[in-house]
C-alpha positions in Angstrom: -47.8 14.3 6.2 -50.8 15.8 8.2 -53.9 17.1 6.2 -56.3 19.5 8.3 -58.7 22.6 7.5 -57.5 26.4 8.7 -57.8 26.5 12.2 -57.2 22.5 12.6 -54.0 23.5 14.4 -51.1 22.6 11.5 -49.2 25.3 12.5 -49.5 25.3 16.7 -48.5 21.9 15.7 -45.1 23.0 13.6 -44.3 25.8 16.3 -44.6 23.1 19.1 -41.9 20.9 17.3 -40.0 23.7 16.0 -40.1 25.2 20.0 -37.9 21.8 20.6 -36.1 21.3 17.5 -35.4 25.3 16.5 -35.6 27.1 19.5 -35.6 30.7 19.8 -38.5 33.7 19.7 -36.6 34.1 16.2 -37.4 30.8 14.8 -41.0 30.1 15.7 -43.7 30.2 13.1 -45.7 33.3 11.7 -43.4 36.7 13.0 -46.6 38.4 13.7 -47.3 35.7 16.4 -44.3 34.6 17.6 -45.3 34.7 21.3 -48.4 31.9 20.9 -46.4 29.6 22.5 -46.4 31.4 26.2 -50.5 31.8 25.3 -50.9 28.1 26.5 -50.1 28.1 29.8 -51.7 29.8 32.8 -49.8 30.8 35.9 -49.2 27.7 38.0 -48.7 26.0 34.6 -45.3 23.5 33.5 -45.9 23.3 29.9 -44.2 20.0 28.2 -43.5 19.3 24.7 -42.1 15.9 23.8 -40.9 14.4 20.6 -39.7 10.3 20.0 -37.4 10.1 17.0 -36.1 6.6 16.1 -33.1 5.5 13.6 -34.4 4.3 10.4 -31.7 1.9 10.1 -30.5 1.0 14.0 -34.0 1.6 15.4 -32.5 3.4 18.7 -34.7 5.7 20.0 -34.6 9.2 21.5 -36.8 11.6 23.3 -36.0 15.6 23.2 -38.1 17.8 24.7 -39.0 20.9 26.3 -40.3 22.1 29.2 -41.5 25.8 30.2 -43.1 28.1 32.7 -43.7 31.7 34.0 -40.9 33.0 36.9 -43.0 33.8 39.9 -45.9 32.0 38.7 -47.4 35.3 36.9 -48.2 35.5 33.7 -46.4 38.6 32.0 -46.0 39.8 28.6 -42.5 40.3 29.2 -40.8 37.0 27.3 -37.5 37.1 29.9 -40.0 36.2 32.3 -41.1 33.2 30.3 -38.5 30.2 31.5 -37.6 27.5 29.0 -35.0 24.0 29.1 -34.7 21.5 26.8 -33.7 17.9 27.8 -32.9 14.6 26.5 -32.8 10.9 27.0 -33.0 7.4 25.5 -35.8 5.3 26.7 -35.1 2.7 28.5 -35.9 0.6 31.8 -36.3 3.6 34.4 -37.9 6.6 31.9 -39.8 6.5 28.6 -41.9 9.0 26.5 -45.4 7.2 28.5 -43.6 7.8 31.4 -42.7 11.0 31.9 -42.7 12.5 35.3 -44.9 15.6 34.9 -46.8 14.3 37.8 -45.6 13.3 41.6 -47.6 10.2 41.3 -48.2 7.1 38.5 -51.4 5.8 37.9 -51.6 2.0 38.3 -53.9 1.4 35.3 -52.8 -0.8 32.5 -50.9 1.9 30.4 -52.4 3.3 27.5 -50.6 3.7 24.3 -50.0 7.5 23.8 -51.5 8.7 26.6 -48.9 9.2 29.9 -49.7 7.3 33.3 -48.5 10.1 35.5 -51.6 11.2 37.8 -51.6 13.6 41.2 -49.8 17.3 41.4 -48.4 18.4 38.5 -44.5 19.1 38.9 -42.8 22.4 38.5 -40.2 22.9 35.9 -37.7 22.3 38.9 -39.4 19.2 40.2 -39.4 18.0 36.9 -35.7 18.6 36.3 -35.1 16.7 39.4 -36.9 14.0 38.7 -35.4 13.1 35.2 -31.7 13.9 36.7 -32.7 11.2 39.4 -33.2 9.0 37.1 -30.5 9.6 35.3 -28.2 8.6 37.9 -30.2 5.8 38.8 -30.1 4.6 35.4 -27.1 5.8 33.4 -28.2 4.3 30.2 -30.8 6.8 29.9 -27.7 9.3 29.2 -30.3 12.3 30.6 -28.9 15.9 28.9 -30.3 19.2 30.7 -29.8 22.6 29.2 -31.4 25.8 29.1 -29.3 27.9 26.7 -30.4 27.7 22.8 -27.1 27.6 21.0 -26.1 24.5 23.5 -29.2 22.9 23.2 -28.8 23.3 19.0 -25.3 21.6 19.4 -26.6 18.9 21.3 -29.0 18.0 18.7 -26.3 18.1 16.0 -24.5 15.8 18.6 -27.6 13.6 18.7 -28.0 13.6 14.9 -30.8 15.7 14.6 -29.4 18.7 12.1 -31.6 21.7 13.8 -30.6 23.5 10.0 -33.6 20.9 8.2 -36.7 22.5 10.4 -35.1 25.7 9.6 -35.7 25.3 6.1 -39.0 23.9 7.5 -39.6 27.3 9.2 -38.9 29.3 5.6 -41.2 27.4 4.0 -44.0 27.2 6.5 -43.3 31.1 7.1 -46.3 32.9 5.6 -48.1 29.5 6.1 -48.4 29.0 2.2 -47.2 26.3 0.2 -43.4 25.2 -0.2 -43.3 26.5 -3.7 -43.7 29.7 -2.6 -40.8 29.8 -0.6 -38.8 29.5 -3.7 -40.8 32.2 -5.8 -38.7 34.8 -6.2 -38.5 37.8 -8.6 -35.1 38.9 -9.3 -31.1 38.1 -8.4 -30.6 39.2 -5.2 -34.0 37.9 -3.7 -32.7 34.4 -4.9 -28.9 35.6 -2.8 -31.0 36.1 -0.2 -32.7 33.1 0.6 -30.0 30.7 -0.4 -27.6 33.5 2.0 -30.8 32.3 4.8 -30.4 28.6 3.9 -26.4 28.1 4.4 -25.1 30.8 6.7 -26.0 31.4 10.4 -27.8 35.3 10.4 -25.7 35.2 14.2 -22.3 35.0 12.7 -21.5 36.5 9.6 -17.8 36.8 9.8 -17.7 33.0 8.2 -19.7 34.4 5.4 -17.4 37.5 4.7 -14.3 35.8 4.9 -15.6 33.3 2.2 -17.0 36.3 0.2 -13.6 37.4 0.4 -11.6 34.9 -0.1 -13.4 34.1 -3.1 -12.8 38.0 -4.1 -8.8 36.8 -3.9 -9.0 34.2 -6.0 -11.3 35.7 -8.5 -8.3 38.6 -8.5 -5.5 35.9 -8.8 -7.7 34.3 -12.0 -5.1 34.6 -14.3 -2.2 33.7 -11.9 -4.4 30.4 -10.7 -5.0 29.7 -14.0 -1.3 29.9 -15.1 -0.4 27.3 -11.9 -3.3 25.1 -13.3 -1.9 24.9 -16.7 1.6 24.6 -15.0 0.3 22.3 -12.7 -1.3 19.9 -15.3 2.0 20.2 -17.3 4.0 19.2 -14.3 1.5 15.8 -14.1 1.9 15.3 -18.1 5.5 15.9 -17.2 5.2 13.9 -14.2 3.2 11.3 -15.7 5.9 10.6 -18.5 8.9 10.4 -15.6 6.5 7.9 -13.6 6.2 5.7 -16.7 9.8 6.6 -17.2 11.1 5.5 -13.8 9.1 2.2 -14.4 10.8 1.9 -17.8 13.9 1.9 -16.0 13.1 -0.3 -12.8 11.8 -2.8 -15.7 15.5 -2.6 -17.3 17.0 -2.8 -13.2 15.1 -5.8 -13.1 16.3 -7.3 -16.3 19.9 -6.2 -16.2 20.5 -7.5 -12.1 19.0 -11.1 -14.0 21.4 -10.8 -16.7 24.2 -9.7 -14.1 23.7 -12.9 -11.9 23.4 -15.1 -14.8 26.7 -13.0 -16.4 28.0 -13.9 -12.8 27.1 -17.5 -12.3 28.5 -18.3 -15.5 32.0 -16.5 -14.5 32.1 -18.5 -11.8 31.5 -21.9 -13.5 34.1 -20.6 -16.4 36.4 -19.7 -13.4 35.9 -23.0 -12.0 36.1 -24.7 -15.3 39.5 -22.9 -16.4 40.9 -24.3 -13.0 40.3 -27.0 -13.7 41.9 -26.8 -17.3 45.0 -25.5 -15.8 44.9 -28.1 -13.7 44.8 -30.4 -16.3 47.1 -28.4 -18.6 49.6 -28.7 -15.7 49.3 -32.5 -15.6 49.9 -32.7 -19.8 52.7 -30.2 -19.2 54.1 -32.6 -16.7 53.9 -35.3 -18.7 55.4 -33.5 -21.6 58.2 -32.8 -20.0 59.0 -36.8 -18.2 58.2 -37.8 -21.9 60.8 -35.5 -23.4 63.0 -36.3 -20.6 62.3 -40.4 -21.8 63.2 -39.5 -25.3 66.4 -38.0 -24.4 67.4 -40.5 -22.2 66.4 -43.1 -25.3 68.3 -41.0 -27.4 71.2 -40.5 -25.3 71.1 -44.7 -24.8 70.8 -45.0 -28.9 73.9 -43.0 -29.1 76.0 -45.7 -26.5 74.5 -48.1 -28.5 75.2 -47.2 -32.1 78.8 -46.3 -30.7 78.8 -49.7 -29.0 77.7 -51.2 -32.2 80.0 -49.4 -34.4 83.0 -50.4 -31.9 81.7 -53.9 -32.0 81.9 -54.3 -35.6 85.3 -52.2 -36.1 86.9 -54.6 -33.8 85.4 -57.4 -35.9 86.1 -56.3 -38.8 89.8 -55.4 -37.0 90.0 -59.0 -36.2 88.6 -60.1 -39.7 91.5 -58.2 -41.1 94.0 -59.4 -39.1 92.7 -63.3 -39.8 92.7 -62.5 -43.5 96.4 -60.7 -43.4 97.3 -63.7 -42.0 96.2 -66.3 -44.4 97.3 -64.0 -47.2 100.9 -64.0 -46.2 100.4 -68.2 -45.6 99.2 -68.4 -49.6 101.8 -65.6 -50.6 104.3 -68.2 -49.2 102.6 -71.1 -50.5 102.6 -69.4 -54.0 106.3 -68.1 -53.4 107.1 -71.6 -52.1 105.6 -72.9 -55.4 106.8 -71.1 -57.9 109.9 -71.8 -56.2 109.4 -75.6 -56.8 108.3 -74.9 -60.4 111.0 -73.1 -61.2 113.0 -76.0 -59.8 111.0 -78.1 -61.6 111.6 -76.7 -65.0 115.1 -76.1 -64.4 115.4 -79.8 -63.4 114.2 -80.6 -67.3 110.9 -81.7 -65.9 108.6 -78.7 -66.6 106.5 -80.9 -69.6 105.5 -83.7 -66.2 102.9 -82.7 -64.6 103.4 -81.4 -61.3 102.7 -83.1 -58.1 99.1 -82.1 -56.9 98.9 -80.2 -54.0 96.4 -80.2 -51.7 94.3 -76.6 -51.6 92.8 -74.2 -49.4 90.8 -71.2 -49.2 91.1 -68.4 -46.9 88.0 -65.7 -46.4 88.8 -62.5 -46.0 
């Protein structure tokens, strides 16, 4: 912030930086005296104006500047015959703000801070050109830019990251050389339009402006159809909110049922493996079941020779039991005939009262 009395030069001071950083006989300070800046030099006069900006952040530095004089060395108050460039570079090894070379010849002093070493003739815009573009191929680090049209020059500052649009809002305030408030002091509607029109749009190219002013028109016509997509809109995203949660609902119950399924599925195959087995198994018993029934009806069919070997063995025995008895049954039928025979005898003889001769006995089992 710089403090001075009128007449201390504030505002030579703003229209030498706005001559580098807003150029343009439309954009220099106070419209009444626009052509000041062509008041400083004389004839055979190079005029320079040099500004340093540095990064607030990075620190790098850069120097943009200006340089003019009159064609033909005469001074006229025709302003085509008043020739301006602009140029820019990054100090370095090779070219710095202190060494500028407006002169054909550097002073071997100690250097002084602020002040520039360059001593003997003084340059023409030309020389001077030359003699930064040298440089600039001698050091390409310097990255020396050259121009002498305004609207490159202002896209080269944007390119540089120096918005030329901030000292134009610098100019507007600064205009009437009053205080900043005043800038914004205005009376009705359309002086406020105006000045914020001034502050966003370029005066050079209004066709930006109208086609925003009317493509605002449209939508302010379509109100009621943009209004019935927003509510349709926000429905769709309710709507669409709902099938999101929905659709995770649902990969949630994917996720479950595929764990279910290969559990469902590993337990198939260990039944299936299992009821292999069992028929295995089962086949085994079954076999078994059969050789057993196969035993019993062999045991029965050998119970059946045996009972009918049995039975034959004791009806023969009992056969020959008969036959033995028969036998001694007809011997004692005989002995009884035999002795009732010799009874008879015997009583008929007269000696039935003796007592008979004893006989010896014997007993036959049937």
């Amino acid at each position: 912030m710089l403090f001075l009395e009128n007449g201390g030069g504030k505002s030579v001071l703003l229209k030498l930086i706005f001559s580098v950083m807003l150029p343009g006989h439309r954009n220099t300070l106070g419209g009444a005296s626009s052509g000041v800046l062509r008041k400083f030099l004389l004839a055979d006069d190079c005029g320079h104006v040099a500004l340093e900006w540095q990064h607030t952040l990075t620190g790098e530095l850069v120097v943009v500047g200006k340089a003019s004089e009159w064609r033909g060395r005469q001074v006229s108050n025709d302003p085509r015959k008043f020739a301006e460039a602009w140029y820019s570079f990054r100090p370095g090894p090779g070219l710095s703000l202190d060494s500028l070379p407006v002169a054909e010849a550097t002073s071997v002093r100690p250097p002084v801070e602020g002040a520039s070493g360059a001593q003997g003739r003084r340059r023409t815009m030309k020389g001077f050109r030359d003699a930064i573009t040298d440089a600039g191929k001698a050091y390409p680090h310097l990255e020396v830019y050259w121009e002498e049209i305004h609207d490159r020059w202002n896209e080269h500052l944007g390119d540089l990251g120096l918005d030329p649009e901030l000292f134009r809002y610098q100019r507007e305030m600064n205009a009437d050389e009053g205080e900043a408030a005043g800038l914004f002091a205005v009376k009705k509607d359309s002086d406020f339009t105006d000045l914020l029109l001034r502050a966003v749009t370029d005066t050079r190219d209004t066709d930006g402006l109208a086609d925003l002013v009317g493509g605002f028109g449209n939508k302010l016509g379509r109100r009621a159809e943009l209004t019935a997509e927003r509510d349709f809109t926000a429905g769709s995203v309710d709507l669409l909110g709902r099938i999101v949660e929905a659709a995770g609902t649902r990969a949630r119950a994917r996720d479950v049922h595929a764990g279910e399924e290969r559990r469902t599925r590993t337990l198939a195959r260990r039944l299936s493996a299992r009821a292999t087995d069992e028929r295995g198994r089962a086949a085994e018993l079954a076999q078994q079941v059969t050789e057993a029934a196969h035993a019993v009806s062999d045991a029965e069919q050998a119970r059946g020779r045996s009972s009918l070997i049995a039975a034959e063995l004791a009806y023969r025995h009992a056969s020959l039991a008969l036959t033995v008895a028969e036998k001694s049954a007809a011997s004692q039928r005989r002995e009884l005939t035999d002795a009732r025979t010799l009874h008879s005898a015997w009583v008929g003889a007269g000696l039935g009262t003796g007592a008979p001769t004893p006989r010896r006995s014997r007993t036959v089992s049937a």
